[in-house]
Residue, then its C-alpha position, 0 to 999 in steps of 0.5 A: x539098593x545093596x543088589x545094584x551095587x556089584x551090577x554098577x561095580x562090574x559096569x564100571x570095571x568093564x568100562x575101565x578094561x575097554x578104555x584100557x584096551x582102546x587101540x589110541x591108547x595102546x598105540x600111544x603106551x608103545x610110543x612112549x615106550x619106544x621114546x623111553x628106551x631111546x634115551x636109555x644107552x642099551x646094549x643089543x644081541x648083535x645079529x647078521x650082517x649088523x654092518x648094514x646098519x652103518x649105512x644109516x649111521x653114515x648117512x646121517x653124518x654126511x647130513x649132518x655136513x650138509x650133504x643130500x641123499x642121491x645129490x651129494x651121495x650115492x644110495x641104495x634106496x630111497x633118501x626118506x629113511x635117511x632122512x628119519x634116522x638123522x633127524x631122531x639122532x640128533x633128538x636121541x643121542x644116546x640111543x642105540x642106533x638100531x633102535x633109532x632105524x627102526x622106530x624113526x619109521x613111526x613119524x611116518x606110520x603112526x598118523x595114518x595108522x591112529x586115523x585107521x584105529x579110529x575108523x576101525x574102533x567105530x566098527x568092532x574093537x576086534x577089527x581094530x586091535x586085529x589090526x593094531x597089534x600085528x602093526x605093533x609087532x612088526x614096526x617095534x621088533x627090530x627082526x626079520x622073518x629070515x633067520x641067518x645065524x645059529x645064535x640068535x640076534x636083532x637084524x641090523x639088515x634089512x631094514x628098509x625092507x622092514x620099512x616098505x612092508x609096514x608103510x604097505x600094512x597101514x596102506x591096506x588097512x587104510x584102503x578096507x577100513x578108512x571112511x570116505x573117499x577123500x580121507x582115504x586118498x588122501x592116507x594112500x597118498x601119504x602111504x605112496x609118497x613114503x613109499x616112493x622114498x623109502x624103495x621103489x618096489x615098495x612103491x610099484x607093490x602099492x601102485x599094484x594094490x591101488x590099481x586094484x582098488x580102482x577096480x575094486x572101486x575101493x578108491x575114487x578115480x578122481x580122487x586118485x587123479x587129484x592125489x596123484x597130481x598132489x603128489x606130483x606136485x610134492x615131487x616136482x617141489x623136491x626136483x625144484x629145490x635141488x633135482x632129487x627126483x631126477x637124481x633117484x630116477x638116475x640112481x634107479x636106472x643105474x642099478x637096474x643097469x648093474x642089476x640087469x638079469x632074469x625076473x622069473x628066476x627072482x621070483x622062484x627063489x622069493x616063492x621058495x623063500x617062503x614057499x609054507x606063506x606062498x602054499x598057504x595063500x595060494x590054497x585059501x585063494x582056491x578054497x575062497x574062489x570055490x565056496x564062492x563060485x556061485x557068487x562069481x558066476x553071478x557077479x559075471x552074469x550082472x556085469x556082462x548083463x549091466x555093464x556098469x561100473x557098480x557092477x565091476x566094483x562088486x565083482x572085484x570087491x572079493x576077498x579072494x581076490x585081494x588076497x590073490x593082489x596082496x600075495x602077488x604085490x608081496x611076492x614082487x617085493x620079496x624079488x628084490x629084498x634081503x630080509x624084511x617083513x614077508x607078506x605081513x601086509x596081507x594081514x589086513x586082507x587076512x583079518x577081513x576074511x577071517x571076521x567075516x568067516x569066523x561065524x560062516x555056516x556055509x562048507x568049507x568054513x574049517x578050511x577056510x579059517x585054517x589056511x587064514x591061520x597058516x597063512x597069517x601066522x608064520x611071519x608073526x610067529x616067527x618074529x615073535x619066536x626069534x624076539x623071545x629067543x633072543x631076550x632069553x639067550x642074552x644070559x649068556x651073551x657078554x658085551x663086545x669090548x670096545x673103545x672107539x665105537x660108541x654107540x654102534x658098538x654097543x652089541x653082546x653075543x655068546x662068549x664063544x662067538x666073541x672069542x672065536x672073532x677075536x682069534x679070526x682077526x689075528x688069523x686074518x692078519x698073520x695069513x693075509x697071502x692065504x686070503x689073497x689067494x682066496x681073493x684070487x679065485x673070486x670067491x669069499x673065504x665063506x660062502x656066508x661070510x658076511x652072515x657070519x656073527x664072528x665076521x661082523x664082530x671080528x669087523x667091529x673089532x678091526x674097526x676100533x683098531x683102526x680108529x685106534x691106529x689112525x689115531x696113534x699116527x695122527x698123534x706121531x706125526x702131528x697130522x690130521x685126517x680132515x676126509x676119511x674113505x674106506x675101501x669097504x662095504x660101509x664106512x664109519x670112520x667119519x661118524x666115529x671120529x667126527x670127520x669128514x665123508x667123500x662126496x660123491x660115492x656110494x654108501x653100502x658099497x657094494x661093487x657088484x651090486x650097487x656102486x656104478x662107474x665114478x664120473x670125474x666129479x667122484x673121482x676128484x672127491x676121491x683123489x682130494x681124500x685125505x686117508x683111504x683105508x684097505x681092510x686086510x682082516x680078511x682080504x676079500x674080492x670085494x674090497x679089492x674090486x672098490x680098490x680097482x674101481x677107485x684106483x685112477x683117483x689114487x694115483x701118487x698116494x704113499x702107503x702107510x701102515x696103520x696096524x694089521x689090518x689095515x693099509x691106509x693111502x695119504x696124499x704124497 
């Protein structure tokens, strides 16, 4: 009796350590985490180009007013992600925005992923926590796999990338692990439908890995045909209620149009980007494909000898050539990012391979896990690297001074960054003809300006002294600015300030990239603007090409002064 009672100890504690690791309940410790330190008012490492975060920032204040993404304002991408931030802002007012982003993703991520985890917990615990964890990494930590500053920081860019390559991870995860045809439609229909709404390339990179599952016979055609009409007809109910599918569709077509160059040199420099998960991916396809080329032989000789739908289905069904899909469909998607997750959604595929091969007697086993590793590990790594590098580096990071920023002002960094910010906006405003003539020779006072961490704070700072400035004039003259524009890359003012956003142009403004020639119905929103704001702290060649853009809507304006770094245009 006294010999059972260690046996049923252990028992009871293996039980308990598999019921604490169980995939559901991890996933659900790490979105109570997630909703916890939402309500907390944290301050973040700032990073590069933390700028872009106010696109979301803005967004969700013109749907605050009642505007549409795509109908009422121009966008870069899809209106999905706008959607999620505003609508966890309202849910979590304290949190930092960054934040809210990234994890807003997670209404749209976690139930087909908990779907996935079922599936996979059924078939190996190791299956499902090889999938679970990296999901986890990826869709929490606010970082890109690209690192653009010396100091390190949380990625305020590249977020609806990060965003399309995690909806892709549970996409992939969904096609190998999720059982039978119908509920796996029906995952991969949720899966397209976001990715359609997030980013187009996202949603072309699904389209190549679905296209392949049919011949992979991994999905039904059939099923994929009343899925597609399925979402068809969710799309034709968004076009009813307003015309946002024709909207996208022209939004889409007229960046292609300011965009219109070269594919071949994109996909060079996306290769190059990541050239050691190109290398590597590239490698294990070769050494899968050569220690399975009597299995490729064969599976030829039963198609070409059965022709028969079973038979392509299994010749197809390889792991090389999965991987070879997903490498392909990641590096298309890298052509049009700036930031974002790499290639992280072949790690479904990767897993499969290394499960599979782990206990594999046959040549070339070392090989073939070493490169699943060099190929797997990077992006992970790298992520992980750059979270610990900033957790520790905030020792030394003071938090930015501010008065009017509220919660996007809420970023520290290293004191000598912060300092060296300051002094450049007072270099800025006492050298303005030196950065006209900068302007002038159509190049940035930096090549990298807008990586710049002392720019981005140096930009937040210009942005408290502007609110500061409209302000005091408000308060002299007894006026105020009901609708507020900035001739800017973003424009905070009207959520900082709680007013009013011009309908009708873009948001992320970037005039050689992504904003199109204004109808007559922008530029009347513009000429009806009660402030537009010219930044001055630097004067740069885009903020003067948007000055152009929108001149005609300005005509008659009288210039007033609202500190030194800022011209602001009111109605005469």
């Amino acid at each position: 009796m006294l010999a059972e009672e260690p046996l049923r100890a252990a028992s009871a504690g293996a039980a308990g350590r598999r019921i604490a690791s169980a995939p559901l309940l991890l996933l659900a410790a790490a979105l109570l985490l997630c909703i916890w330190l939402l309500t907390r008012p944290l301050v973040l490492p700032l990073g590069a180009m933390y700028w872009d975060l106010v696109l979301y920032v803005d967004a969700a204040r013109r749907i605050a007013e009642g505007q549409v993404p795509l109908l009422d304002f121009l966008t870069p991408v899809g209106p999905l992600g706008y959607w999620l931030y505003a609508g966890l802002d309202r849910l979590f007012p304290q949190a930092h925005p960054l934040l809210t982003a990234q994890w807003s993703l997670f209404l749209i991520t976690a139930p087909p992923m908990a779907l996935v985890l079922i599936a996979a917990d059924r078939r190996s615990r190791r299956l499902a926590l090889g999938l679970l964890l990296p999901y986890l990494v990826f869709q929490m930590l606010p970082l890109n796999v690209e690192q653009h500053s010396l100091f390190p920081g949380l990625d305020g860019f590249g977020i609806y990338n990060r965003q399309a390559s995690i909806v892709l991870y549970v996409l992939v995860s969904g096609l190998f692990v999720l059982p039978g045809q119908t509920l796996r439609a029906g995952v991969l229909l949720w899966c397209m439908l976001a990715l359609l709404l997030i980013k187009i390339t996202g949603f072309l990179a699904g389209g190549l890995v679905l296209a392949y599952g049919l011949l992979a016979g991994r999905l039904d055609w059939r099923l994929g045909l009343f899925a597609a009409l399925g979402g068809l007809l969710v799309l034709a109910g968004l076009e009813l209620s307003g015309g946002l599918v024709s909207a996208y569709a022209e939004s889409i077509l007229a960046l292609l149009r300011i965009n219109a160059g070269g594919i071949l040199p994109r996909f060079l420099q996306a290769g190059s980007l990541h050239l050691d998960i190109v290398a590597a991916g590239g490698a294990l396809v070769l050494a899968l494909a050569w220690t399975g080329r009597s299995e490729w032989v064969q599976g030829l000789r039963r198609l070409v000898r059965e022709r028969s739908a079973a038979s392509l289905h299994a010749l197809c069904d390889r792991d090389e050539a999965w991987l070879a899909v997903t490498m392909a469909a990641g590096l298309f998607l890298e052509t049009q990012n700036t930031g974002g997750l790499a290639f992280v959604f072949a790690w479904p595929v990767l897993l499969r391979i290394l499960l599979r091969r782990v206990q594999d007697a046959r040549p070339g086993r070392f090989l073939v896990l070493a490169l699943v590793a060099a190929t797997a590990i990077p992006p992970a790594m790298t992520v992980l690297q750059r979270a610990g590098r900033t957790l520790l580096a905030q020792s030394n990071y003071i938090a930015l001074p501010n008065d009017h920023l509220g919660a996007l002002g809420r970023v520290s960094q290293h004191v000598e960054v912060v300092g060296r910010a300051g002094k450049m906006q007072a270099i800025y405003a006492a050298s303005t003809d030196t950065y006209e003539a900068i302007a002038a020779q159509q190049i940035l006072p930096s090549q990298t300006l807008y990586s710049e961490l002392d720019f981005q704070l140096g930009w937040l700072m210009a942005i408290d002294a502007g609110i500061a400035g409209i302000l005091a004039h408000e308060a002299l003259t007894g006026t105020r600015f009901g609708t507020i524009m900035s001739l800017n890359f973003v424009n905070p003012f009207p959520a900082l300030m709680g007013r009013s956003s011009v309908r009708h142009i873009a948001i992320g403004a970037d005039p050689f990239r992504a904003v199109p020639e204004p109808d007559a119905e922008a530029l009347a929103a513009v000429a009806a603007a009660d402030l537009i704001l010219l930044p001055l702290c630097p004067v740069t060649i885009a903020n003067q090409a948007l000055h152009r853009v929108y001149q005609p809507a300005m005509a008659g304006r009288r210039e007033i002064a609202l500190g030194p770094c800022w011209k602001g245009f009111v109605k005469g």
